[in-house]
VOPAGU-2260 file (C-alpha; in pm, 1 decimal, decimal comma):
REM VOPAGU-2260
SITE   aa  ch    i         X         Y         Z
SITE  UNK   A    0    1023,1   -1632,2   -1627,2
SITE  UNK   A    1     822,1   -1593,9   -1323,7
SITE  UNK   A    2     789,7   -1908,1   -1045,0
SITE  UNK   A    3     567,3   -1928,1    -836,3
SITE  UNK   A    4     578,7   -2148,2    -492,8
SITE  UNK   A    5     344,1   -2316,8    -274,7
SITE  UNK   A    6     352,4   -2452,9      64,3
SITE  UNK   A    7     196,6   -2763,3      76,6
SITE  UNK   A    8     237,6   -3029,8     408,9
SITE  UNK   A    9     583,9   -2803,2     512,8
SITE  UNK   A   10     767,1   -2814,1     168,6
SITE  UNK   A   11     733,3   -2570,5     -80,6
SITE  UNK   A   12     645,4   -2723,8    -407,9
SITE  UNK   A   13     580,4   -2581,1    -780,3
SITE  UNK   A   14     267,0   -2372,5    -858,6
SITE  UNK   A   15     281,6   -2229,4   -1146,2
SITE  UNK   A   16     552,5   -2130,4   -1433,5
SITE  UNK   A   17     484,3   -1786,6   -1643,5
SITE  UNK   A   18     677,5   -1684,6   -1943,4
SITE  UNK   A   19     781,5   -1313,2   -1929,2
SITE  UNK   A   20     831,4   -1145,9   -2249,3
SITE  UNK   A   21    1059,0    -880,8   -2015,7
SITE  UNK   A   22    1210,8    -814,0   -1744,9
SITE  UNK   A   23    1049,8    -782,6   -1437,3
SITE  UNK   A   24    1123,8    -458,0   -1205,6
SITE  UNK   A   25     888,8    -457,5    -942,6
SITE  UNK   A   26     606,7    -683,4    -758,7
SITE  UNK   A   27     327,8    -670,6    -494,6
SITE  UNK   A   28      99,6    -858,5    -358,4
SITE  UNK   A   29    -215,1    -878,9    -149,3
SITE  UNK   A   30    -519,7   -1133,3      26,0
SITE  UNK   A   31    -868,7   -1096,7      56,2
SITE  UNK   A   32   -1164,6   -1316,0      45,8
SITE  UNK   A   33   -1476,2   -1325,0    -141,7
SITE  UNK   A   34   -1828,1   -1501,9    -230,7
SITE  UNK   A   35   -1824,6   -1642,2    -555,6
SITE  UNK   A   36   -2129,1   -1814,6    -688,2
SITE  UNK   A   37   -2243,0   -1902,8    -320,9
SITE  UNK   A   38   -1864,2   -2035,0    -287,1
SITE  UNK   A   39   -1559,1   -1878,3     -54,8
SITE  UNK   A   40   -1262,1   -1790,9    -180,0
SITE  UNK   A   41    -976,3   -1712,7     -48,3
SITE  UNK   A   42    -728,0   -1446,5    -365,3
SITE  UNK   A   43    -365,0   -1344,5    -381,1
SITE  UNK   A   44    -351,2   -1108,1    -670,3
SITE  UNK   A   45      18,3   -1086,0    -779,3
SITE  UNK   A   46     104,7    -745,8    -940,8
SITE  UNK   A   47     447,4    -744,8   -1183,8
SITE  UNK   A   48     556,7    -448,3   -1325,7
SITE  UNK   A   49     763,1    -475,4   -1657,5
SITE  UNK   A   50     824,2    -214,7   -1915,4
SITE  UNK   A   51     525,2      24,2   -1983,5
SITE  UNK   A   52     226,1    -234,6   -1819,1
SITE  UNK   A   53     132,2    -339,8   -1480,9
SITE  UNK   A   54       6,3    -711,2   -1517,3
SITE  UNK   A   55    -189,8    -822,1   -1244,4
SITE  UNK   A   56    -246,8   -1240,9   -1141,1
SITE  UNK   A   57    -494,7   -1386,9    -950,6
SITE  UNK   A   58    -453,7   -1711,2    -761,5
SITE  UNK   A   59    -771,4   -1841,3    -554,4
SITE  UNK   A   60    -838,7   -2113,9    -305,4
SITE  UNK   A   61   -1175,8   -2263,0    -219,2
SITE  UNK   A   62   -1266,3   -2326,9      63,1
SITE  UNK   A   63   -1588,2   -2556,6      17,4
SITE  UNK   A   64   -1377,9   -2803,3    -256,5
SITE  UNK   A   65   -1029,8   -2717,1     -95,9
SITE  UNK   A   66    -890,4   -2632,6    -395,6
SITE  UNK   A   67    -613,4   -2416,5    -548,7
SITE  UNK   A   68    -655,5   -2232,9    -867,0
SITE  UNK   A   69    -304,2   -2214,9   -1086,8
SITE  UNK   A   70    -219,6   -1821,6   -1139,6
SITE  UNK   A   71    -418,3   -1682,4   -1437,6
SITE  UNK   A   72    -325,1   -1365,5   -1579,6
SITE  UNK   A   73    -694,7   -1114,9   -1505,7
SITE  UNK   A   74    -599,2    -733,4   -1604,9
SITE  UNK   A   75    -285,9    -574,8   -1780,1
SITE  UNK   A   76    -286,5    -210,8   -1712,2
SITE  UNK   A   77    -106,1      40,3   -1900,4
SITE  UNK   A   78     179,9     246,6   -1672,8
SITE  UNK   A   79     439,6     428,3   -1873,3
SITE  UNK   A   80     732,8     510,4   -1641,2
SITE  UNK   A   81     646,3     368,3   -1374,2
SITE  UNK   A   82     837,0     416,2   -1081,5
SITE  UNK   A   83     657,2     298,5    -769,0
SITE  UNK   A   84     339,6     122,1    -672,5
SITE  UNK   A   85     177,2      18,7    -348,9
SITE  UNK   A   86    -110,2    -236,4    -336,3
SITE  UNK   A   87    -339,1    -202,0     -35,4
SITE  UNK   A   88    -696,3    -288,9     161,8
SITE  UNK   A   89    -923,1    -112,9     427,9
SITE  UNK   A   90   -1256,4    -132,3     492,7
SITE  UNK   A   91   -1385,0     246,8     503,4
SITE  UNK   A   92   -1674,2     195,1     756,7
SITE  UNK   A   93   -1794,5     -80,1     969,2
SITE  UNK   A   94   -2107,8    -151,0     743,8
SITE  UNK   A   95   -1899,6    -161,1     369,5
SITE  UNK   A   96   -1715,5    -408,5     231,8
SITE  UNK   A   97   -1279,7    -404,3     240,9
SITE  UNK   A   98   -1151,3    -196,7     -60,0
SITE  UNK   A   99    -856,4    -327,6    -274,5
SITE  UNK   A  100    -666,2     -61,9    -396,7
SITE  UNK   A  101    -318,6     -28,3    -637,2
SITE  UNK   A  102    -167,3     282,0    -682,4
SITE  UNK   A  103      68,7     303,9    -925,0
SITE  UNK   A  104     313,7     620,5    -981,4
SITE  UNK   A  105     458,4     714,6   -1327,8
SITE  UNK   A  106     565,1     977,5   -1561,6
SITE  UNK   A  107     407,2    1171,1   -1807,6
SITE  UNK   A  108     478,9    1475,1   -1998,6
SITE  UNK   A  109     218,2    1725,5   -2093,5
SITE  UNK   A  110     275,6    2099,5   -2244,5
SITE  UNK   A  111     634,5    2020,8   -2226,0
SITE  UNK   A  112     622,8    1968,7   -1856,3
SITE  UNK   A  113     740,4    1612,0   -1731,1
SITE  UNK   A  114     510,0    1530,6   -1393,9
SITE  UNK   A  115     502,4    1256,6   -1209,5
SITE  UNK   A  116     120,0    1084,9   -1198,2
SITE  UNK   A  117     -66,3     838,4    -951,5
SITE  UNK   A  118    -348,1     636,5   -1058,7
SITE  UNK   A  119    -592,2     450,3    -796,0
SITE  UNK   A  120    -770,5     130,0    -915,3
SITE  UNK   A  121    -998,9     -36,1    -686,2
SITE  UNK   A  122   -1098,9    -434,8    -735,9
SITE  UNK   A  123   -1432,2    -498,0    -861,0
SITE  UNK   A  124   -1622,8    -791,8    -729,0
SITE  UNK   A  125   -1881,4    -763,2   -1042,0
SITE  UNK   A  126   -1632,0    -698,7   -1321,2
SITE  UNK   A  127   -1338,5    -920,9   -1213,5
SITE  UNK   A  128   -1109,1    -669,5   -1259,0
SITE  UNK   A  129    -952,3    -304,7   -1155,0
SITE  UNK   A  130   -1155,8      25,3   -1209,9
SITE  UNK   A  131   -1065,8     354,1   -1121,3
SITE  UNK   A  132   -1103,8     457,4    -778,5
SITE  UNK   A  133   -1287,7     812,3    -903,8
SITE  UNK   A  134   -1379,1     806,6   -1245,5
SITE  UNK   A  135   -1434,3    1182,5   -1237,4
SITE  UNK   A  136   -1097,7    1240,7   -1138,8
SITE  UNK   A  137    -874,1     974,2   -1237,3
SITE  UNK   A  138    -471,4    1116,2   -1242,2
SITE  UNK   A  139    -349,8    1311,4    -905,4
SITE  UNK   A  140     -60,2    1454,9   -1046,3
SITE  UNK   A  141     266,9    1633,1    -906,6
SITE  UNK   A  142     484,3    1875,6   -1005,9
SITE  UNK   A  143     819,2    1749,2    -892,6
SITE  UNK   A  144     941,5    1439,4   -1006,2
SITE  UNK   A  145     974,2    1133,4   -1023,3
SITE  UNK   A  146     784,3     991,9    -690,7
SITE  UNK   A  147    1019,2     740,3    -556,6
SITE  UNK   A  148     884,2     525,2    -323,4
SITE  UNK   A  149     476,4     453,7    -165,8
SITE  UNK   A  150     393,6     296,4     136,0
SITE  UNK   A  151     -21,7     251,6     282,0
SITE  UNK   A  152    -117,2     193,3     634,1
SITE  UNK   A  153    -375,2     291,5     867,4
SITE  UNK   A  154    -260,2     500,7    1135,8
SITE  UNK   A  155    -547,2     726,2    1174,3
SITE  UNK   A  156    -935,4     712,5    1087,0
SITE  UNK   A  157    -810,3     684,2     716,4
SITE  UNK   A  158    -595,4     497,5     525,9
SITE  UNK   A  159    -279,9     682,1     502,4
SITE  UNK   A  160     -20,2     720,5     257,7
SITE  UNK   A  161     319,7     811,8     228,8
SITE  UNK   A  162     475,2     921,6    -104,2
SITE  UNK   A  163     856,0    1018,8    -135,7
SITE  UNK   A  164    1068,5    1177,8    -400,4
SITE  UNK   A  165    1440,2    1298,5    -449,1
SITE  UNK   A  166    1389,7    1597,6    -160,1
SITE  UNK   A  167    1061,4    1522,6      -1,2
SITE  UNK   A  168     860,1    1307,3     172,8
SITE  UNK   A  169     506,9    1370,5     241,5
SITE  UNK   A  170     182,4    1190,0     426,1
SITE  UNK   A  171    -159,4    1196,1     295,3
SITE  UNK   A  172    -507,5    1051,0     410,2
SITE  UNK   A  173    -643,2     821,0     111,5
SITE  UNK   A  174   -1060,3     940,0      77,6
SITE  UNK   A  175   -1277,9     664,7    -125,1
SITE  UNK   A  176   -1399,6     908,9    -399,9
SITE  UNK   A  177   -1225,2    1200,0    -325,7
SITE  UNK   A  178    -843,3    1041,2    -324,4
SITE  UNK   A  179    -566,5    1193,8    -152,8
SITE  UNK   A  180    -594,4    1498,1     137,8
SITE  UNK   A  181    -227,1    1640,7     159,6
SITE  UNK   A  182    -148,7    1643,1     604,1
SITE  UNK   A  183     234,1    1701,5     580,4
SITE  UNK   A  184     593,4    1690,3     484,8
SITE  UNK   A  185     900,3    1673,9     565,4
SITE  UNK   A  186    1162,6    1845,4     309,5
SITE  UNK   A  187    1526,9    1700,5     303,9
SITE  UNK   A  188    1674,1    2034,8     201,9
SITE  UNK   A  189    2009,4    2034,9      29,4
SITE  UNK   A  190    2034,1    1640,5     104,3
SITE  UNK   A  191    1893,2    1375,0    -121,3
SITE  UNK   A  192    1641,2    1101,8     -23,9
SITE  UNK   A  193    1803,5     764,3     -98,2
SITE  UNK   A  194    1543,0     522,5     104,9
SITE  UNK   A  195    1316,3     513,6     393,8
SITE  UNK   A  196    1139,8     296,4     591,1
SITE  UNK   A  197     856,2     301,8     811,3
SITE  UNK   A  198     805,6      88,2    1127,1
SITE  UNK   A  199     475,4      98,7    1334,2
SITE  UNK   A  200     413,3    -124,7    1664,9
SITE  UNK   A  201     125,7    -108,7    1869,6
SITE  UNK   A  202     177,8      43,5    2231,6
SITE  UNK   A  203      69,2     -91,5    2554,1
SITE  UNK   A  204    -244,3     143,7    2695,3
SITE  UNK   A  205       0,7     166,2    3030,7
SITE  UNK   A  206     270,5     285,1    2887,3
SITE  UNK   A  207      80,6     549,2    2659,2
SITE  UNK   A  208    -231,0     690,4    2538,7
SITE  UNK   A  209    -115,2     671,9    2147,4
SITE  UNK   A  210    -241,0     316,5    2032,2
SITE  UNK   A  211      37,2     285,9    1761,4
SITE  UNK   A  212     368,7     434,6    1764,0
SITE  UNK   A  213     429,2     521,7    1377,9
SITE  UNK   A  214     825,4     592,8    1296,8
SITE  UNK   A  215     975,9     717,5     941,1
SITE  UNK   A  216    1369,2     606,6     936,6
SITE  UNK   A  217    1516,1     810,1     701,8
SITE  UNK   A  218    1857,0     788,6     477,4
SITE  UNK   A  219    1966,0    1112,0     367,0
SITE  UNK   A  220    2286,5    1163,6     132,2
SITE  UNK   A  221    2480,9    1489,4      43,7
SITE  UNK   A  222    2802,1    1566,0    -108,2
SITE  UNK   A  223    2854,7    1166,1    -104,8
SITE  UNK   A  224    2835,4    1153,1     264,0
SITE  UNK   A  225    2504,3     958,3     424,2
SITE  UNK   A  226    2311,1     993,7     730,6
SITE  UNK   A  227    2035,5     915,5     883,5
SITE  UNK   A  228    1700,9    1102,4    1060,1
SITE  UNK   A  229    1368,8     934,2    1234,6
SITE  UNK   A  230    1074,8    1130,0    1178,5
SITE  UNK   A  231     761,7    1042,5    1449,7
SITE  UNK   A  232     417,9    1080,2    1302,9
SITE  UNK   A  233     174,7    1222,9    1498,8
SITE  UNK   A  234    -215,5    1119,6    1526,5
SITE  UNK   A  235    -466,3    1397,1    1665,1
SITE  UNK   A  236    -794,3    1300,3    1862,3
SITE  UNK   A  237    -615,3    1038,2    2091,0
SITE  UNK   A  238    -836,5     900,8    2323,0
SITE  UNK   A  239    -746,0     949,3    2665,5
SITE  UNK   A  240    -690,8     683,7    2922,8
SITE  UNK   A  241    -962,4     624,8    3157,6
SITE  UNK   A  242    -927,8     650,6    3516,0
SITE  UNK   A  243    -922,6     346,1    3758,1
SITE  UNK   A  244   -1252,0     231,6    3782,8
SITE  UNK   A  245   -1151,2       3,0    4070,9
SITE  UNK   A  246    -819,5     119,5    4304,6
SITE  UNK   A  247    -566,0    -209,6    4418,6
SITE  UNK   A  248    -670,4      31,1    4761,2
SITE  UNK   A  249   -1051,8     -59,5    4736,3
SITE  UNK   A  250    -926,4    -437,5    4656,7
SITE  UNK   A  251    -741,1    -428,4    4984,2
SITE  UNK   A  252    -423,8    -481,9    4797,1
């Protein structure tokens, strides 16, 4: 059974109770807003993985009646094998609207060959529900498998993505209608990837001329022993900080 939460005057009180016909492995969710029938809304769409399907709830609250919408289920998706999935937004240019994207990761064997798959569905506004990201070329698939772990942020003038299996981790730019541009990896070599985690803080202009500092905190394990490595990622096309326009000399400081 899934519960759901909400925080109402400082005390979290009871939302909304769904049965689960299995168990649950893995969730996600993400907020955005959108108009409505001339309303705002404000959505959480809740995505729970279980067995072979990716079920995905939507929650909104409006803002003109102040009003909060108990979870309905919108979209079931079938994922067979699934073994990671990463919900995420951006807005691709300043004039179009914020994409919501889930990519989900799973297995699937074809000429005898088991490869490891990643689907993109982006939110439709019209249709209430997830469509592929490019209909003309729906599965990215890999050789090695299974991909372990996904993790989206925007670190450069794309959305960025990195994917992880047993031995590798790699970093791609996400394209709206393309889909992913390989930039790099990192290869564990005889060592085996047990988790990861990536930390990004902004950086004070002062102190230097990279706006975000973006780290990848590996754990590494071989021949039952475990240790650890921090890759940096690297942004091209920094912009360069300006010279003084006025000098504390000039000030008379």
């Amino acid at each position: 059974q899934l519960t759901v939460y909400e925080l109402q005057g400082g005390s979290w009180v009871l939302n909304t109770m769904i049965d689960m016909d299995a168990e649950i492995s893995r969730m996600s969710t993400v907020v955005f807003r959108k108009t409505e029938n001339e309303e705002n809304l404000e959505v959480v769409h809740l995505y729970v993985s279980k067995n072979d399907t990716l079920e995905v709830y939507e929650w909104t609250y409006n803002e003109n009646t102040a009003t909060l919408a108990s979870g309905t289920l919108i979209q079931t998706v079938m994922t067979p094998g699934l073994s990671a999935m990463q919900a995420f937004q951006f807005k691709p240019s300043e004039t179009s609207q914020n994409m919501i994207v889930i990519a989900v990761a799973y297995e699937i064997e074809m000429n005898l060959i088991l490869s490891s798959v990643i689907d993109f569905y982006e939110y439709s506004v019209t249709d209430g529900e997830y469509i592929f990201v490019n209909d003309d070329k729906r599965h990215t698939f890999f050789v090695e498998s299974p991909i372990t772990k996904m993790e989206a942020r925007k670190i450069s003038d794309y959305m960025n993505l990195v994917i992880s299996t047993q031995k590798k981790i790699q970093l791609y730019n996400f394209l709206p209608n393309y889909g992913l541009d390989f930039v790099s990896e990192y290869e564990a070599g005889a060592s085996d990837l047990v988790d990861w985690a990536w930390f990004q803080d902004a950086v004070p202009r002062t102190d230097s001329e990279d706006k975000i500092s973006s780290i990848i905190f590996l754990i590494k394990e071989s021949q039952e022993t475990r240790t650890t490595e921090t890759l940096r990622i690297g942004v091209d096309g920094k912009i360069s900080i300006p010279d003084l326009v006025y000098k504390p000399n000039d000030l008379g400081f």
